[in-house]
ChimeraX commands (.cxc) that place a marker at each C-alpha (Angstrom):
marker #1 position 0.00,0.00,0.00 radius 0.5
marker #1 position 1.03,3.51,-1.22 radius 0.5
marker #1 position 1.66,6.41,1.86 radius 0.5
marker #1 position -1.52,8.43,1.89 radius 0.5
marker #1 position 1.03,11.55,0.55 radius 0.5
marker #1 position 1.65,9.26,-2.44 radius 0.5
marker #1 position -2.20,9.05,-3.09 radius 0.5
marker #1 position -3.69,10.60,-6.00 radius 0.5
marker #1 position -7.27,10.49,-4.77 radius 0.5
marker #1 position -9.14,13.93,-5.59 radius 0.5
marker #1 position -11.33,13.66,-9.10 radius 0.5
marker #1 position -10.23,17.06,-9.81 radius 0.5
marker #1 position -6.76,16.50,-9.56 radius 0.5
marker #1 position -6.91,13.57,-11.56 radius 0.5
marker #1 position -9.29,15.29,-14.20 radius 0.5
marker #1 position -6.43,17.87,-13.99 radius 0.5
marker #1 position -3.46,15.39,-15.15 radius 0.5
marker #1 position -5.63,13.81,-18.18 radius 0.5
marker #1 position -6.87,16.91,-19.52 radius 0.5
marker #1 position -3.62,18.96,-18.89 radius 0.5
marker #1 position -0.67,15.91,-18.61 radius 0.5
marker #1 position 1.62,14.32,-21.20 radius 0.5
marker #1 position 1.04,10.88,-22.19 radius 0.5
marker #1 position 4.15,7.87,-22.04 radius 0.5
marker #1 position 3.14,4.28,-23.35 radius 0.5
marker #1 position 4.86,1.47,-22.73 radius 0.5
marker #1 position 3.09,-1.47,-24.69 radius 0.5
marker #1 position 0.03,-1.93,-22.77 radius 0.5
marker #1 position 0.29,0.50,-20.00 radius 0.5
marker #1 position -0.05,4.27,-20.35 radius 0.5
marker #1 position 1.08,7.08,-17.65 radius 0.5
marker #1 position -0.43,10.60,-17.89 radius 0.5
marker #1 position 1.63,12.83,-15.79 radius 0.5
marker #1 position 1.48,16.64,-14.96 radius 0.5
marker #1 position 3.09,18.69,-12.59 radius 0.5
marker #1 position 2.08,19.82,-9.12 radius 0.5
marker #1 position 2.49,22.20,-6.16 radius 0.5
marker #1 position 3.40,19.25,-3.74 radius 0.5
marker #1 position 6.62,18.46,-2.54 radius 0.5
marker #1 position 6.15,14.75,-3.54 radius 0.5
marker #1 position 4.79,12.83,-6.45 radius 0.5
marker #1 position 1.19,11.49,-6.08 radius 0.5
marker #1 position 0.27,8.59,-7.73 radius 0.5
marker #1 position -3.11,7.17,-8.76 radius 0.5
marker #1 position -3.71,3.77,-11.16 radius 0.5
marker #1 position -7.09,3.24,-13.18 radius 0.5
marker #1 position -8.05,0.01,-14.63 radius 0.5
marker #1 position -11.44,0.05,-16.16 radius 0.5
marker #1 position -14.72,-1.83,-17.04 radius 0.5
marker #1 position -12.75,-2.21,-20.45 radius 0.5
marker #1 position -10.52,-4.82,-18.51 radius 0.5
marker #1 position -13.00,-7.33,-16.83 radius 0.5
marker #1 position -16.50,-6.26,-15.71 radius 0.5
marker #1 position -15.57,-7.93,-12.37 radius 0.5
marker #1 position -14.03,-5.71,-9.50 radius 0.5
marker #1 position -12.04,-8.52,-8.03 radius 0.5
marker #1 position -9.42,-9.30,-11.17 radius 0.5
marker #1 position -9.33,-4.62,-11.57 radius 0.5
marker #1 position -8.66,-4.85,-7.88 radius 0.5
marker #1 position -5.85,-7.43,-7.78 radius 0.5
marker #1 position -4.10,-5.34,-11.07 radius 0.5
marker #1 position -4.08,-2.47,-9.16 radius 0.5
marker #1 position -2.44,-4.17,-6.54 radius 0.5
marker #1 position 0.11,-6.00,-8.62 radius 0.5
marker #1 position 1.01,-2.33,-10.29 radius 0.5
marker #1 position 1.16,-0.62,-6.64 radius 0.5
marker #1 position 3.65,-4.00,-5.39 radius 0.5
marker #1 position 5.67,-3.42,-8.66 radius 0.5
marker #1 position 6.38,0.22,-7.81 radius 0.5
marker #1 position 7.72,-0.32,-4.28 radius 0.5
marker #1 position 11.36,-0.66,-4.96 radius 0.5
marker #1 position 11.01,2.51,-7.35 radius 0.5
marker #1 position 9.08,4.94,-5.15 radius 0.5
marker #1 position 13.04,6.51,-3.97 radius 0.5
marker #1 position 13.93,6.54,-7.62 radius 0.5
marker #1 position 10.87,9.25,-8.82 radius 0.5
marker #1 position 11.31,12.53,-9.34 radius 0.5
marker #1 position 9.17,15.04,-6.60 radius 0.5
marker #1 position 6.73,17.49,-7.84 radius 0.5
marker #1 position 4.55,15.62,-10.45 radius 0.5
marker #1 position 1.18,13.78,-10.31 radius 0.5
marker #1 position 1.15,10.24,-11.98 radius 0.5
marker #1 position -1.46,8.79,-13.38 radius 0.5
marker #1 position -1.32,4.90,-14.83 radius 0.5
marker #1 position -3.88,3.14,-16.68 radius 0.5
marker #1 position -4.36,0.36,-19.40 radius 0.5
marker #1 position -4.72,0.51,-22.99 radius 0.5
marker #1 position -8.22,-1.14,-24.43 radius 0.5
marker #1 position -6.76,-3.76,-25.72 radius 0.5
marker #1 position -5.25,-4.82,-22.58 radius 0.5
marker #1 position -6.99,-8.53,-21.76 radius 0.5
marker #1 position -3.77,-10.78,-20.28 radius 0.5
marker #1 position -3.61,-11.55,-16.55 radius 0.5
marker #1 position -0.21,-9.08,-15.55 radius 0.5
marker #1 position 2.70,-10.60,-13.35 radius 0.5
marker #1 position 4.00,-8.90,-10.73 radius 0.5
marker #1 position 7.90,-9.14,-13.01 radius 0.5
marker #1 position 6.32,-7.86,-15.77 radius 0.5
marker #1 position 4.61,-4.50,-14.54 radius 0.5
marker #1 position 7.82,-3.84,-12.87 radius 0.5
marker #1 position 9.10,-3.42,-16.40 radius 0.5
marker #1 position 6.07,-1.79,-17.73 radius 0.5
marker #1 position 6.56,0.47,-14.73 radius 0.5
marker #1 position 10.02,0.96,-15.17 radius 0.5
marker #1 position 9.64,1.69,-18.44 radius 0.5
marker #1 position 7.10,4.13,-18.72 radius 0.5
marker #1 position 8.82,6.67,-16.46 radius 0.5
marker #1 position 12.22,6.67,-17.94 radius 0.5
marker #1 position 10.29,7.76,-20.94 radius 0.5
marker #1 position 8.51,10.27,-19.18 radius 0.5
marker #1 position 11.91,11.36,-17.71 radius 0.5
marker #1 position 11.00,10.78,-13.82 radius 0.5
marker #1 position 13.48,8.47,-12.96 radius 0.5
marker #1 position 15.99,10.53,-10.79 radius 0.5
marker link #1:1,2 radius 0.2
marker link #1:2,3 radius 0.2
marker link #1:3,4 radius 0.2
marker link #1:4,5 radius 0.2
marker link #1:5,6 radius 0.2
marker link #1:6,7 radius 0.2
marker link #1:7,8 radius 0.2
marker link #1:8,9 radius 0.2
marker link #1:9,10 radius 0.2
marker link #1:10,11 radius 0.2
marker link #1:11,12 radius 0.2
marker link #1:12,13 radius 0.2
marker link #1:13,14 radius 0.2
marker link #1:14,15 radius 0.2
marker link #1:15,16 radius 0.2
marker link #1:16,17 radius 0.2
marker link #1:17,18 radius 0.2
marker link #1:18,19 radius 0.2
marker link #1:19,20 radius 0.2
marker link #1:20,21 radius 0.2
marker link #1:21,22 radius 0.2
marker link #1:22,23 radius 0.2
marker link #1:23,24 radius 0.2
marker link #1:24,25 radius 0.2
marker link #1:25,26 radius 0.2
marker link #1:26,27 radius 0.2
marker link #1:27,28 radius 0.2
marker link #1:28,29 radius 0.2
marker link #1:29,30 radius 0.2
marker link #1:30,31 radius 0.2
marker link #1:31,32 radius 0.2
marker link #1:32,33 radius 0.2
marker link #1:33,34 radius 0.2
marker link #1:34,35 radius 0.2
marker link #1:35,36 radius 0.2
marker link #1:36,37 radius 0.2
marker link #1:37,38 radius 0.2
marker link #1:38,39 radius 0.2
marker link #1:39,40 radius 0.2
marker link #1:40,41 radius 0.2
marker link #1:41,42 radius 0.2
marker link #1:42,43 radius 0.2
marker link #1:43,44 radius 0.2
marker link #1:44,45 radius 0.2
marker link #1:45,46 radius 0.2
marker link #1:46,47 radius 0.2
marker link #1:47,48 radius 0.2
marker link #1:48,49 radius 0.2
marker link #1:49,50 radius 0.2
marker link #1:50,51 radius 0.2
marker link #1:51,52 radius 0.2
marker link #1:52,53 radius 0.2
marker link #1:53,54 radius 0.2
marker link #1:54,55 radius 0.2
marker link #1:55,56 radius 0.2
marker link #1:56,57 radius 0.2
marker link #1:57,58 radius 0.2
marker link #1:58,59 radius 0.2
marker link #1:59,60 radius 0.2
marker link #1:60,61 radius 0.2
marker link #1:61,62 radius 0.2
marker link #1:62,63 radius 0.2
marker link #1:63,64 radius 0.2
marker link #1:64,65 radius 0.2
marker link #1:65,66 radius 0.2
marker link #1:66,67 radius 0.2
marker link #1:67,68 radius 0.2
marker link #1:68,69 radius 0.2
marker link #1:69,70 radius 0.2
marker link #1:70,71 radius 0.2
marker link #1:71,72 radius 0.2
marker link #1:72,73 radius 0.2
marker link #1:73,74 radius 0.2
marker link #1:74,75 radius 0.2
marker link #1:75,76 radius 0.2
marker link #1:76,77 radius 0.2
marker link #1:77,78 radius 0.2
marker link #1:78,79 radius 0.2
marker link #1:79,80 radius 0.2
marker link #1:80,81 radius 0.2
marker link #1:81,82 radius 0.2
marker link #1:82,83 radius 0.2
marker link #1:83,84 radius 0.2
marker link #1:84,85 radius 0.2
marker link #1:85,86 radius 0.2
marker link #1:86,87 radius 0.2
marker link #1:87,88 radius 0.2
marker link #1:88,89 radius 0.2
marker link #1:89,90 radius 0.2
marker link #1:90,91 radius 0.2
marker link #1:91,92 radius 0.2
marker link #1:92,93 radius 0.2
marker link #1:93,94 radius 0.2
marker link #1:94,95 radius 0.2
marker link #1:95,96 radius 0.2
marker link #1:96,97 radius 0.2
marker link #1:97,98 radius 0.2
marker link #1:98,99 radius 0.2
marker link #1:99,100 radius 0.2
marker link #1:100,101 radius 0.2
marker link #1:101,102 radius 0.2
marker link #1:102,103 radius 0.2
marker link #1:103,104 radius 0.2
marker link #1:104,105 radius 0.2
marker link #1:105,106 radius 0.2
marker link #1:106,107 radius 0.2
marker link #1:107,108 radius 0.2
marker link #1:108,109 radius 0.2
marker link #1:109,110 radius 0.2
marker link #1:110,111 radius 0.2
marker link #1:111,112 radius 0.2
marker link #1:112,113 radius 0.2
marker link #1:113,114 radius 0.2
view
């Protein structure tokens, strides 16, 4: 589990970052990121009805993606919001190893990796 400073939780932040933030892709995974006021980064993952129409399998991605950013919380830049989410197409069960890559991946393209 995330710090509650890490959170991205307010709708009008978050509406903030998509209609103002940059987009990264990274095969299947997408991070809109903008940046903010805060000292620290805030970080907030969506996973749709477009990935299973069950809350269960959207809740245990989201938890997969928050595990997989543990050892890189020290590693990302302060002062931006973060926002991750899954392309349409998305339908594969993810492994913890590979959205550590995705992860990974996605924000040395966005340039947020200290």
């Amino acid at each position: 589990m995330l710090a509650k400073k890490y959170r991205l939780k307010s709708n009008s932040d978050i509406s903030k970052v998509f209609r103002d933030g940059k987009t990264v892709k990274s095969s299947f995974l997408f991070l809109k990121y903008c940046e903010n006021q805060e000292s620290h980064f805030r970080i907030a993952i969506s996973v749709g009805l477009n990935y299973s129409k069950k809350a269960p399998s959207r809740n245990r991605v989201k938890r997969v993606l928050r595990a997989s950013m543990h050892p890189l919380l020290e590693d990302i830049k302060p002062g931006y919001d973060l926002v991750f989410f899954f392309s349409k197409d998305f339908q594969a069960e993810i492994k913890l190893k590979e959205s550590r890559i995705l992860v990974k991946e996605c924000l040395s393209r966005a340039n947020l990796l200290k």
